[in-house]
N, C-alpha and C positions, 0 to 999 in steps of 0.2 A: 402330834397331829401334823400331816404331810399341810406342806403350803399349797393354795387352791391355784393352779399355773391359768393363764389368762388364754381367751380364745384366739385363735389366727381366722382371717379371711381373706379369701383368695381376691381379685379384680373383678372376675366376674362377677363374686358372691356383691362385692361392694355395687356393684351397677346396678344387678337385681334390687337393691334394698334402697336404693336410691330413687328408682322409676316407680319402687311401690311406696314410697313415700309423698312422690308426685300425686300417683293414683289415689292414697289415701287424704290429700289435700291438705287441712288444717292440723290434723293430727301427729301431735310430734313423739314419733318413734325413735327410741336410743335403737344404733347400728347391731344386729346378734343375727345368728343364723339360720334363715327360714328354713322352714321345714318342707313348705311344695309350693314353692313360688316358682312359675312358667314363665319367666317375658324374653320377649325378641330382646336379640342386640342392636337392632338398627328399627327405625321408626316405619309408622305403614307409609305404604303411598296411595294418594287420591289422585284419582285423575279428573283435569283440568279440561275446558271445553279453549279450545285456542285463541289467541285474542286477538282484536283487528280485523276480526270480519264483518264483512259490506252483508248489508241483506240479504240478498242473493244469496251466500256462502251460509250465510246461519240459515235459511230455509232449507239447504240443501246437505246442512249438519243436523238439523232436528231431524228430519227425515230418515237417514240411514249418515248414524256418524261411526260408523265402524269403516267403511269407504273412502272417507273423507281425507285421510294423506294420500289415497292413490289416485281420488277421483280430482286433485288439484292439477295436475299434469297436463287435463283435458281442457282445460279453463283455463292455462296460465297465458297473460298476453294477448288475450282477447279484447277487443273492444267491449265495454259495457253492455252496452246496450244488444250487443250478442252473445255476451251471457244471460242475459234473461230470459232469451229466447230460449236456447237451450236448457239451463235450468228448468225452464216451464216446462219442456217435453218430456225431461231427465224425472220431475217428480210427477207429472201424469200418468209416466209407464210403470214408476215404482209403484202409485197408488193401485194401478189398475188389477182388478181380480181375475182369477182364469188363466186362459193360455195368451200368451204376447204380455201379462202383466209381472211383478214382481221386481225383486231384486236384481233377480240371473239378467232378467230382460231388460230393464234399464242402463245395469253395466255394460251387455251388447250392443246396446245403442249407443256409448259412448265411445267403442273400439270399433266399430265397422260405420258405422252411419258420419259420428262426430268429429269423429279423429280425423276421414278425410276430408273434409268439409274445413277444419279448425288450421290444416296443414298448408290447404291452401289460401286460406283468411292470413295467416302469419307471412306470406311467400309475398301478399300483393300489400302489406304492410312493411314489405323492407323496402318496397317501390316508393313509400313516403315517409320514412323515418326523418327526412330532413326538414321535414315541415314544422309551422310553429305546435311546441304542445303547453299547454296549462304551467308548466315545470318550467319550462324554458323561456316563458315571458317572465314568470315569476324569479327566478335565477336575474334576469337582465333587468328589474323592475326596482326602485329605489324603496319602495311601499314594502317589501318583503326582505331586505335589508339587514340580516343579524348584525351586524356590528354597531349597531347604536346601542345595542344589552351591555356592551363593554366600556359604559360612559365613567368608569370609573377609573382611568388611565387618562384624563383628560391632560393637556399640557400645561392649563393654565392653571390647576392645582396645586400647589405646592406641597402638602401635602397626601399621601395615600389612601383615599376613603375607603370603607369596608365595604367589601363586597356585598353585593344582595343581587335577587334575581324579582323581574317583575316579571310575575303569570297574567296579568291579564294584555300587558305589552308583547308578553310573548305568543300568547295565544294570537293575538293582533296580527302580529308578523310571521308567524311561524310559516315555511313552505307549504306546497299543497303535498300532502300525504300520497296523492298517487297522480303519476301523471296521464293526463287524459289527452286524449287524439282531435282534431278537429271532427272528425266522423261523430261523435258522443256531444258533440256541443249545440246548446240551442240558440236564436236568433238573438237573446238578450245576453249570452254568453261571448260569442262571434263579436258586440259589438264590443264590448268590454274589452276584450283581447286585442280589434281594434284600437283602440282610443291608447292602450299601453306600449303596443309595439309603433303606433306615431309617436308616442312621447319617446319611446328610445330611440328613433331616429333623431331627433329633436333635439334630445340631449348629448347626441353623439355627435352631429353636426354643431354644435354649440361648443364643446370639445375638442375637434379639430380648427375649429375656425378661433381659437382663442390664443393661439400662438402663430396664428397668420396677422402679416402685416404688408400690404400692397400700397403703395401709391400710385401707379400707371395705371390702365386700364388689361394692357397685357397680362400683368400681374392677377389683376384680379382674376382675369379669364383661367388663367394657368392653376389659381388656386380653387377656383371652384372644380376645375376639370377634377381637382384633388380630393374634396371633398365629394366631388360626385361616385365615383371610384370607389373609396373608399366604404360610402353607403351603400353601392350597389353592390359590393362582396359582402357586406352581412346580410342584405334582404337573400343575395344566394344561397348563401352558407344555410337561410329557411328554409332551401330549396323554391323560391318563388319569383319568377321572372323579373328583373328591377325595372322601372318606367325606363323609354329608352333606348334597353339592350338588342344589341343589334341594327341600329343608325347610326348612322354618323356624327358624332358630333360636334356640335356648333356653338361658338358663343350668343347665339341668339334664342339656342335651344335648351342650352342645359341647365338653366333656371329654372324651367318648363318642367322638366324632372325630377328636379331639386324638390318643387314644390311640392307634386305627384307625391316624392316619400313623403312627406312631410302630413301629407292627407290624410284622415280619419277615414275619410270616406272612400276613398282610395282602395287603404287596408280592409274594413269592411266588404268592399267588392271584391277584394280576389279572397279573402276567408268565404266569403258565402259560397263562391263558385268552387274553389276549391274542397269544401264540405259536400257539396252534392257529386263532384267527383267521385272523390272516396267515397261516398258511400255506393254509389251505383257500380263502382267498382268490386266492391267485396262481396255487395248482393251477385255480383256475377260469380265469384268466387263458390258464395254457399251454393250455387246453381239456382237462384231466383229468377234469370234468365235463362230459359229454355220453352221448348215447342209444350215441356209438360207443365209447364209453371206460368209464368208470361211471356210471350214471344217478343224480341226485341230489344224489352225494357222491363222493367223491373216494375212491381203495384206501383211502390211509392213514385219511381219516379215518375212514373203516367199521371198518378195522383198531383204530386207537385207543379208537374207542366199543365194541368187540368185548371189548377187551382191560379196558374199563373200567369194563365190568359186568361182567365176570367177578372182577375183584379187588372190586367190590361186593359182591360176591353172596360168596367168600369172606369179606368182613370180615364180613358178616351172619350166614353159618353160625357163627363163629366169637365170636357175643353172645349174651348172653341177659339178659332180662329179670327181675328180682329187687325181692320186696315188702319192704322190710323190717320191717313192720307183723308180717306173716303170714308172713314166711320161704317164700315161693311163688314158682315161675321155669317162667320159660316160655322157649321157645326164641322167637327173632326171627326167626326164616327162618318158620316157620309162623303169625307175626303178619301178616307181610308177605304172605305168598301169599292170606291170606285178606280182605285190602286192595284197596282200586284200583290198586297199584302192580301187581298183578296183570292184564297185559294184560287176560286173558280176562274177569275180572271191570270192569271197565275198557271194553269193549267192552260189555257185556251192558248196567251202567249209561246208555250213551249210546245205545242201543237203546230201552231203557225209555224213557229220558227224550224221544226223539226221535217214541215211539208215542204217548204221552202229550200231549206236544202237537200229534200230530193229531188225537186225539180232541176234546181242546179246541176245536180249530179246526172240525172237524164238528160239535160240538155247537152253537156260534156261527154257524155257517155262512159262515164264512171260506173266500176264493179261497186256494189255494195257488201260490207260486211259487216256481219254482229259479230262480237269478240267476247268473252267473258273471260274478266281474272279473278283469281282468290291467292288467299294465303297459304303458307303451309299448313300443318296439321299443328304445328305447338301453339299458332295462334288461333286455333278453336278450343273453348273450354267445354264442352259437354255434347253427346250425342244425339241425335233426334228423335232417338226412341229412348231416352234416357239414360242419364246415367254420366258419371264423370267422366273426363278423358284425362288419364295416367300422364301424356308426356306434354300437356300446357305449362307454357312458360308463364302463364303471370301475365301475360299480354293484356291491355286496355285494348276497344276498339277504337279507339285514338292512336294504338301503335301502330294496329293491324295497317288501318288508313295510311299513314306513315310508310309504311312496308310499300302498300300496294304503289303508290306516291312515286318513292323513290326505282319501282321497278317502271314506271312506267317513263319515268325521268330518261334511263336507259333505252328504252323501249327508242321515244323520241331522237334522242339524239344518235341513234344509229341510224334510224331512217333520214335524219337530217345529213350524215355523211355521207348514206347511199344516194344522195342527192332525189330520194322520194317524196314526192310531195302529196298533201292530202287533207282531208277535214270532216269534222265531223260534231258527233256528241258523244258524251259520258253519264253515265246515270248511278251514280250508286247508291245501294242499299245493302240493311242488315242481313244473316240469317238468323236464323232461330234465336242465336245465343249474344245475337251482339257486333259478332265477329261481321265486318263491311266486304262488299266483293263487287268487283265494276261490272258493265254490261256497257261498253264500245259500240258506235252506231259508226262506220270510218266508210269513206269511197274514196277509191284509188283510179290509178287506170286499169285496166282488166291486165295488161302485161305484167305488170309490178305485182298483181294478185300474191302470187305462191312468194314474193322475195316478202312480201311483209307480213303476212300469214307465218313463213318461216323465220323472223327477227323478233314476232310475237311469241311464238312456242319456245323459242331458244332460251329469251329472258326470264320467261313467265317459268320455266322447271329449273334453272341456274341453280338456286338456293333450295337446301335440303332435296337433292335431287337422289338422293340414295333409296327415300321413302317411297320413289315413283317406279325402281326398277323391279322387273317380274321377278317370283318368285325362281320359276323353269325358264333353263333357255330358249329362245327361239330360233334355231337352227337357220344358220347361214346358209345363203345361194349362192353359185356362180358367180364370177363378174360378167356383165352383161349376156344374161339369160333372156330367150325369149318369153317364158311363162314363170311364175314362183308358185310351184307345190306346197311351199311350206305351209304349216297351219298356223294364225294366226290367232296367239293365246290371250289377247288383250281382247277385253269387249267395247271396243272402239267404231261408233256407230257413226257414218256422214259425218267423219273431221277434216282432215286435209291430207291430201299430197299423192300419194305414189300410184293409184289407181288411173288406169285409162293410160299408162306413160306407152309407150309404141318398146323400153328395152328400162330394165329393171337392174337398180345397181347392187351393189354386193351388198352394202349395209341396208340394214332392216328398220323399215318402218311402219305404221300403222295404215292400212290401208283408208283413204278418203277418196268419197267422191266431188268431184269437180265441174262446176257449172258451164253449160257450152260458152256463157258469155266469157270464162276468163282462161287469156290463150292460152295458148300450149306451149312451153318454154323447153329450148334444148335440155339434154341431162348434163348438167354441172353442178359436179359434188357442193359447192361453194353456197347455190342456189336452193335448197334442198334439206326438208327437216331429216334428219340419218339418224335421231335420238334413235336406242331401242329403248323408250319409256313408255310408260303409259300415264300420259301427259292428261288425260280427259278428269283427273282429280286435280289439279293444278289451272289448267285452264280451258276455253272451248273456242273454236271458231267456227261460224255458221256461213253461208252464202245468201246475199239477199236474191230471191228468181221473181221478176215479176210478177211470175206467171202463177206464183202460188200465194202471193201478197204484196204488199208496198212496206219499203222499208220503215213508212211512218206507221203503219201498222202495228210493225213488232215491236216498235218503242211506247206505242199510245198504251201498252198495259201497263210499262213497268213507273210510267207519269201520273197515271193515275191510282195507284195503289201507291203511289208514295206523299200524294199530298191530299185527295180528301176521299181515294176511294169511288168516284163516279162512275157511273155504267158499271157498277161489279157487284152489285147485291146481291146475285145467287154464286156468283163464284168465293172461293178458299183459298185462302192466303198458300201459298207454294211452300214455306216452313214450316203449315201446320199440319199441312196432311197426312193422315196414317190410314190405311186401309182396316177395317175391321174384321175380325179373322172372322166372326159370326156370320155376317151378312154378306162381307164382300167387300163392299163401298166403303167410298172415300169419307173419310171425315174431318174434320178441321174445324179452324175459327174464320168466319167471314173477314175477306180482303177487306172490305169497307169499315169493320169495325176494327181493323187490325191498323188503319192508316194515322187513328191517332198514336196508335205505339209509338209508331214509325215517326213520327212526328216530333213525338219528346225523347229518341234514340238522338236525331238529329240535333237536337235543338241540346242536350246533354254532351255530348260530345263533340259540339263546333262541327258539326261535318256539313262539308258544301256537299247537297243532292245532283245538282245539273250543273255540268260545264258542255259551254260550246266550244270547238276549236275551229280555228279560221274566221273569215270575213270579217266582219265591224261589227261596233261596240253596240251592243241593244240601247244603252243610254242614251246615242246618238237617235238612233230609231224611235226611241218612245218622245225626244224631245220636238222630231219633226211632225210627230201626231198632236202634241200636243200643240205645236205653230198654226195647225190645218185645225185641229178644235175651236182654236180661238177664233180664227177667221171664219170659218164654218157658224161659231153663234153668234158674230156681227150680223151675218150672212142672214140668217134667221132673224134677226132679230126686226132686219132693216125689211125682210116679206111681211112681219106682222103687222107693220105701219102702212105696207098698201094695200089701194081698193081692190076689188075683187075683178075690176076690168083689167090694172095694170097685172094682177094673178095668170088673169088668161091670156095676155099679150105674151108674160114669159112661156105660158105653159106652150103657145105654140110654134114658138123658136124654138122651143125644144124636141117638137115631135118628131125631128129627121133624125131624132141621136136618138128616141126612146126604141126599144126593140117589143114586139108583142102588139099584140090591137091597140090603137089608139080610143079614147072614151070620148065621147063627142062633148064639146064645151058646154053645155045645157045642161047634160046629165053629170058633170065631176059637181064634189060639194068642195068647197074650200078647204075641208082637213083633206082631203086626195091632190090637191092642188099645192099643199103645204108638202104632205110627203112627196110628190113627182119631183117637186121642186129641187127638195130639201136633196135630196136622193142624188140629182141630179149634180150638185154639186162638187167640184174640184177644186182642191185647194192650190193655190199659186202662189208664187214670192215674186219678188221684185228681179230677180235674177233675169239676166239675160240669155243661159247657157241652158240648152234643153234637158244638157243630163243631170243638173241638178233638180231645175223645176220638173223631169220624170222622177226623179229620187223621192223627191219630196211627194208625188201624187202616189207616189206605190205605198211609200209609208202611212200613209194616210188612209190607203184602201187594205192594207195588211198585207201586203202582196212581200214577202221578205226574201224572196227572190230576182223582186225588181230592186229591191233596197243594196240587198249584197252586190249585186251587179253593177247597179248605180254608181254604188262605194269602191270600183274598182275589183269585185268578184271575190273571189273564196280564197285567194294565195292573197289579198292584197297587204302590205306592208304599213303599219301607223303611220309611218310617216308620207305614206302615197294617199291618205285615205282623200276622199273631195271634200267632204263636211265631217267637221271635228268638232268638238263641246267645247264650249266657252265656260271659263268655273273664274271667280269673284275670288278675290283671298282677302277675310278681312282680319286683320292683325289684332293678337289680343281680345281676341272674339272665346274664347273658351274660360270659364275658372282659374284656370295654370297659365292662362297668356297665351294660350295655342294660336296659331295663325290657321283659321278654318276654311278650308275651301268651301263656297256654295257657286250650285251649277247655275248658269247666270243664261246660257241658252246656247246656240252651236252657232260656228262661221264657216263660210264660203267662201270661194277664194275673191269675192265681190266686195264682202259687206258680213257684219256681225248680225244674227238676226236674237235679239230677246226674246225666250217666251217668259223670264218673271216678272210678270210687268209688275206685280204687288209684292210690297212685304209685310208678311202676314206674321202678325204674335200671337203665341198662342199662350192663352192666359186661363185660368179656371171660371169656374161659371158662378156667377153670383148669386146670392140666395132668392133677389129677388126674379133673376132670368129663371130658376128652378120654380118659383111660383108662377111664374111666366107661361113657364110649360106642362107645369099641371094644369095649368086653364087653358090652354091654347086649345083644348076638342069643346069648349063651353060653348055653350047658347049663344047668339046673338045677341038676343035682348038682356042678356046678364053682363056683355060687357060695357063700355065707355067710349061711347061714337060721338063723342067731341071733335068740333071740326078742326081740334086744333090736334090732332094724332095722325102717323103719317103711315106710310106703307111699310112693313116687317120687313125686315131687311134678313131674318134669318129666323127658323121654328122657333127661336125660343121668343121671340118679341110679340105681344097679346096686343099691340097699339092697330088702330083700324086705317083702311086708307086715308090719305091726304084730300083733304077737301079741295077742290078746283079751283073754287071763287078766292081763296085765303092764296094759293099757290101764285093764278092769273093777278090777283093785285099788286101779291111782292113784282113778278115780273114786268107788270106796269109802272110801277114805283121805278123801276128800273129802269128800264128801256123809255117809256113815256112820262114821265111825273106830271106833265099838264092833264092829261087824259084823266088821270086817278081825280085830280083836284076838282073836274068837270064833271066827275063821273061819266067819263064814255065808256065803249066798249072796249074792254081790255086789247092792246099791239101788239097779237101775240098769234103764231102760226100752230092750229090744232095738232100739226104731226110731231113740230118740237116740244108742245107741251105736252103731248104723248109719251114722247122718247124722256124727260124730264121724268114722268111719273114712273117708266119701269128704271130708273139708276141712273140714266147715260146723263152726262153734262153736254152744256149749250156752248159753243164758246163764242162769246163779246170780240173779244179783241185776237190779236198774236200773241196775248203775255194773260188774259185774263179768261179764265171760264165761268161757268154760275152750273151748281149742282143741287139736287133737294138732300138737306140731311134729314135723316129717316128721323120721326119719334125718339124719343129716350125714356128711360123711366130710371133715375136717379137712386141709391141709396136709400133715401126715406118713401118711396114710393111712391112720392112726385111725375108727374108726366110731362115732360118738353115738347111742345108741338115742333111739327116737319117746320123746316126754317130754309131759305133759298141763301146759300153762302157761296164768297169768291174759291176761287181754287186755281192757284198761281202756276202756271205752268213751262214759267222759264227755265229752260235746261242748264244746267250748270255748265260753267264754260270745260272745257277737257284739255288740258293743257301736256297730257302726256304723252303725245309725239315728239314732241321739241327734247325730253329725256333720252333718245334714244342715240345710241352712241357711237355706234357702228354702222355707218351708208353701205363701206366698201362690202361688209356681209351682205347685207340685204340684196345687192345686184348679183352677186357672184354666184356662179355659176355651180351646183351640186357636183359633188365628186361622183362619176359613176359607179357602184360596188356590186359583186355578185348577189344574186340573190340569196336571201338567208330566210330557212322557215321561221315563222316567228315563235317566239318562246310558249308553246302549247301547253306546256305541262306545269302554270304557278297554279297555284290552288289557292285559294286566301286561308282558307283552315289553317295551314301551316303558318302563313307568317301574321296572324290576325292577334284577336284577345284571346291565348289562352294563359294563363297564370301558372303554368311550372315553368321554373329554368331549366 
């Protein structure tokens, strides 16, 4: 019998037998060889959904995750919070049934809509990459720290302990997973980041300063300058301005600074500001700024500036103003209304001021011109009938501004070489998209007309002048031709120059017409715009004619459409207009309702709206109004205390100065007697010199053409002015030790004149002033007419007047003590105890006054009666003439210097609080 030979099996056959012994589980099969067993060599695969994805990204994977590697590309690098946005549109068009809805369509809107939108979102995020992000505090932050997991290498161990890892220490510490932008942060976020980027300054000045050792005071200076330095290159390195940069500095200063890093609240201020940049910024990006979205500004940030003068305007109702000299309060909301914070008031001012200087200029006999400049084309992002524009740089309208700034810089200082001199105003505003562009109000003399017309066009097309040249040539003329045939391919309507010339030169320019006021100047190439451009995209210049307007005219539009909108409710904002192809007509958004845009453009981007150029400083001007205010309600105050005969004894001294029919003295009543009066008045100083006392009477009447003329006219020099502000420096008056100027009032070349005679704190309002003034419209008979309550000293105080008999006793106790103890009739004159009862004090002696303190009503609700108190009025002695060091200056004689325009062109915007470096 053959012997039974044993089976062979191949690898595979073993594999097979092996996975179906898996398959079969518990069952244990000896290895032999199947008969139709099928398995794969390699195992299945499942697919997995990706991990790490934010909300956003799994709504936009359940939805369509077959898309979802290509659709990341679209989304990479975006700010948060504009991924949502997108997303949101991304699955409404997928959801949507029909035509425009589906797959196909949603993808479309990710390539043509998203993409350009996301391209330029990422373009104006390389503009802040240096800023702080979530990562980068965290990185620099001892709180997030890995190397404390590695405590098992300690040196004081001797020996090696066993590693281990702690997960709820690490989750503790562990970095933030993604980093986030300031733009994605919210207001309790901001502060947080705050509060850690001070402690890294803190701990980095703690750091340097720990192997510094000074004994001199030199030393010391030298090592802070070091440590100063040093901190302001890493606030840079965040990209964020350091307190400081760009002064000078001093050992008296740079503590000041010092401390500034070192602020919580500091860091908080320029994070917040810095957050509403970028984001106003980006939204200009996706095109949220345009004529078809929001003209100007963006929802939000109209929104925000809406919301943030409204919490203004509550912290101001909710102050008041308190002497503590005089125990006198005023409310702050009725200080402020009666301010230039007060649009309307505010308006009115730059009305005046703008009529004023064309009187000037009439009286001079100065050309007027309106100028307008803009930017090139990379600095406008989008068009006005929609739509993106392809070659924007990225530009903020904080650059644009910048641009216009620095051309205008040039602008100045060529006219200041030509030895031209001139003045005027500036106005600027947004267009549609953001983008800033000035509007010049200038008078020259009419000779100089075409040279500064021509220095204006020259500068204004310099940069990216390639964009301005014609498409077709314009065929060259002769040199000096009597007529030019040529045709004229530019649509260049009333600009400037070549038109009316008597012989026309070889080079080609736009024909303009020219107003008979401004001469005729020989032909000198030198003299003379010869661009062949076409400059009317770039910039414009107008002629002011009389005869067809005033130049305060053409400006009263562009004042009031930039601050509240007045006189313009049927008119349309000039960015928003579009003609309707239906009807015909213009359409748009109301100028009036368009002014608050305009408003939080401004107030978002630090941009100064109005500059003056030339004459003196308004400061000075509103300080001499207010010298004449105060005088003026002495004035009043001291008519109300006389009789109605001593009324008509003034009225008819006055009747050779009144102009118009005179009212016979029988028939005026006393309120017409008040006003002829009041009307009649002029305020006066002590000065002996009539052009100051006329300075000061024009100021006073508004007249700001008497004021500039006064002050030495429209070229005059600061240092020539007649009357200059007087400003108080009080040391260490700020949180960080600043040394603060406050305006203290102006001098003459006579004498210092104060208008602050008080100083007023302003302190919040008590709960019980708040009850105060919810009662303050009640009944009479509901209130507390105790005669021991005095006169209100301010709306919020509910106490009634001072009783007479309580007031006349103190005063008798006073002045008579025998009187009081006799009971006679109080030694007291009815006018002074008049004047007593509205505020004014009595004065006793040379050193002593007596005043009524008004009511009080105490914390528990207690009432203090009116009380007659001293009020010391010796002046302090002033010992700071005898400091002065130098006699031989103070006589010597001025060096005589050529005259120099003065520096026309600072803008505070640029060197103010903005927060990038």
């Amino acid at each position: 019998m053959d012997k039974q030979t044993k089976p062979v099996f191949t690898e595979s056959q073993k594999r097979a037998a092996s996975i179906a012994c898996q398959q079969w589980g518990h069952l244990h099969v000896y290895p032999q060889k199947p008969k139709a067993v099928e398995a794969s060599a390699e195992r299945p695969v499942f697919d997995r959904e990706p991990e790490g994805m934010s909300v956003v990204e799994r709504n936009l994977y359940d939805i369509n995750p077959d898309d979802h590697a290509w659709r990341k590309q679209y989304f990479a690098e975006l700010p948060e919070y504009l991924v949502r946005y997108f997303a949101t549109r991304y699955i409404n068009i997928f959801k949507k049934k029909g035509k425009g809805g589906g797959r196909a369509a949603a993808n479309i809107f990710l390539r043509e809509r998203m993409s350009p939108a996301s391209d330029r979102v990422r373009m104006v995020l390389t503009k802040y990459k240096k800023l702080p992000t979530t990562q980068k505090v965290a990185l620099l932050s001892e709180e997030h720290d890995d190397t404390e997991q590695s405590d098992f290498a300690h040196p004081h161990h001797s020996k090696k302990e066993q590693m281990r890892f702690d997960f709820d220490k690490a989750e503790k510490n562990r970095k933030p997973v993604k980093s986030r932008i300031l733009a994605e942060l919210e207001q309790d976020e901001l502060k947080e980041m705050a509060f850690k980027l001070s402690s890294i300054i803190i701990r980095y000045q703690a750091t340097l300063c720990s192997n510094i050792e000074c004994d001199t005071e030199e030393g010391e200076s030298m090592a802070a300058l070091m440590v100063y330095r040093q901190c302001a290159d890493l606030i840079e390195d965040f990209g964020i301005k350091a307190p400081g940069a760009g002064k000078k500095l001093k050992p008296d200063n740079i503590f000041q600074f010092i401390s500034k890093m070192r602020c919580e609240k500091w860091w908080l201020g320029r994070l917040a500001k810095l957050r509403k940049i970028m984001r106003e910024h980006l939204a200009i990006a996706m095109g949220q700024v345009s004529s078809k979205a929001s003209p100007y500004a963006s929802w939000d940030c109209v929104r925000e500036h809406k919301e943030q003068q409204k919490r203004n305007w509550e912290a101001i109702q909710n102050m008041i103003l308190f002497d503590e000299e005089t125990g006198e309060e005023a409310e702050v909301a009725d200080m402020v209304l009666k301010s230039v914070s007060n649009p309307a008031i505010r308006r009115h001012e730059l009305m005046v001021r703008c009529r004023g200087c064309e009187d000037i200029a009439t009286s001079l006999g100065l050309q007027g011109l309106f100028l307008t400049l803009t930017t090139p084309a990379q600095f406008h992002n989008s068009y006005k009938k929609g739509g993106f524009i392809g070659h924007w740089n990225g530009a903020s309208p904080r650059d644009a501004q910048a641009y216009l700034n620095n051309v205008w810089q040039r602008i100045r200082a060529k006219l200041s070489r030509e030895g031209i001199r001139w003045f005027g105003v500036r106005v600027a505003e947004p267009h549609h998209d953001g983008t800033p562009h000035w509007h010049l109000l200038l008078w020259v003399k009419p000779e100089e007309v075409l040279r500064v017309t021509d220095i204006f066009i020259r500068y204004a097309v310099k940069a990216d002048m390639d964009e301005l040249l014609p498409k077709k040539q314009w065929p060259s003329v002769d040199s000096f031709v009597r007529t030019n045939n040529s045709v004229n391919p530019f649509k260049v309507y009333s600009k400037v120059y070549a038109n009316n010339f008597p012989v026309k030169m070889k080079r080609n320019c736009p024909e303009v017409a020219i107003p008979d006021s401004a001469q005729r100047l020989p032909i000198v190439q030198s003299t003379l715009t010869t661009l062949n451009v076409d400059y009317s995209a770039r910039c414009d210049v107008g002629f002011i004619d009389p005869e067809q307007g005033t130049a305060t005219g053409y400006i009263a539009k562009y004042i009031s459409k930039n601050i509240d909108g007045f006189a313009m409710d049927d008119e349309l904002a000039d960015e928003t207009v579009s003609i309707n192809p239906k009807t015909g007509k213009e359409e748009g958004k109301k100028a009036k309702d368009m002014a608050k845009n305009v408003s939080a453009w401004k107030s978002r981007w630090n941009i100064r709206q109005f500059q003056f150029f030339g004459g003196a400083p308004v400061t000075t001007y509103r300080e001499l109004r207010r010298f004449a205010n105060q005088n003026k309600k002495a004035f009043m105050e001291y008519l109300f205390m006389q009789e109605r005969v001593d009324l008509l004894t003034i009225y008819s001294m006055l009747q050779r100065d009144l102009v118009g029919p005179i009212k016979p003295s029988k028939l005026i009543t006393n309120k017409e007697l008040m006003k002829v009066i009041g009307d009649s008045y002029q305020a006066r100083g002590d000065s002996k010199q009539s052009s100051i006392a006329g300075t000061l009477a024009a100021a006073d009447h508004g007249n700001w053409q008497g004021y500039i003329m006064g002050q030495g006219g429209p070229f005059v020099k600061r240092d020539d002015l007649l009357i200059v502000n007087v400003y108080q420096e009080l040391p260490f008056a700020s949180p960080h030790g600043e040394t603060v100027r406050k305006l203290e009032g102006f001098q003459t070349p006579e004498s210092v004149v104060k208008t602050r005679l008080k100083v007023w704190t302003i302190k919040k309002k008590s709960k019980v002033d708040e009850e105060a003034e919810a009662g303050a419209l009640a009944p009479a008979s509901t209130l507390d007419l105790a005669g021991s309550s005095a006169a209100s000293r301010s709306s919020v105080n509910n106490c009634t007047e001072p009783d007479q008999v309580q007031v006349c006793d103190q005063l008798s106790r006073l002045f008579a003590p025998e009187d009081v103890l006799f009971k006679n009739t109080p030694n007291i004159d009815e006018t002074a105890l008049a004047a007593l009862l509205k505020g004014s004090s009595l004065k006793v002696d040379n050193e002593t006054s007596v005043q009524i303190r008004p009511a009080e009503v105490d914390e528990h609700g207690n009432k203090r009666p009116a009380q007659l108190v001293e009020v010391s009025r010796v002046p302090a002695a002033d010992m700071k003439w005898m400091e002065f060091e130098s006699w031989e200056q103070a006589f010597a004689q001025p060096e005589k210097k050529e005259y120099q325009q003065p520096d026309l062109s600072f803008f505070p915007e640029l060197e103010g609080d903005w927060p990038l470096a």
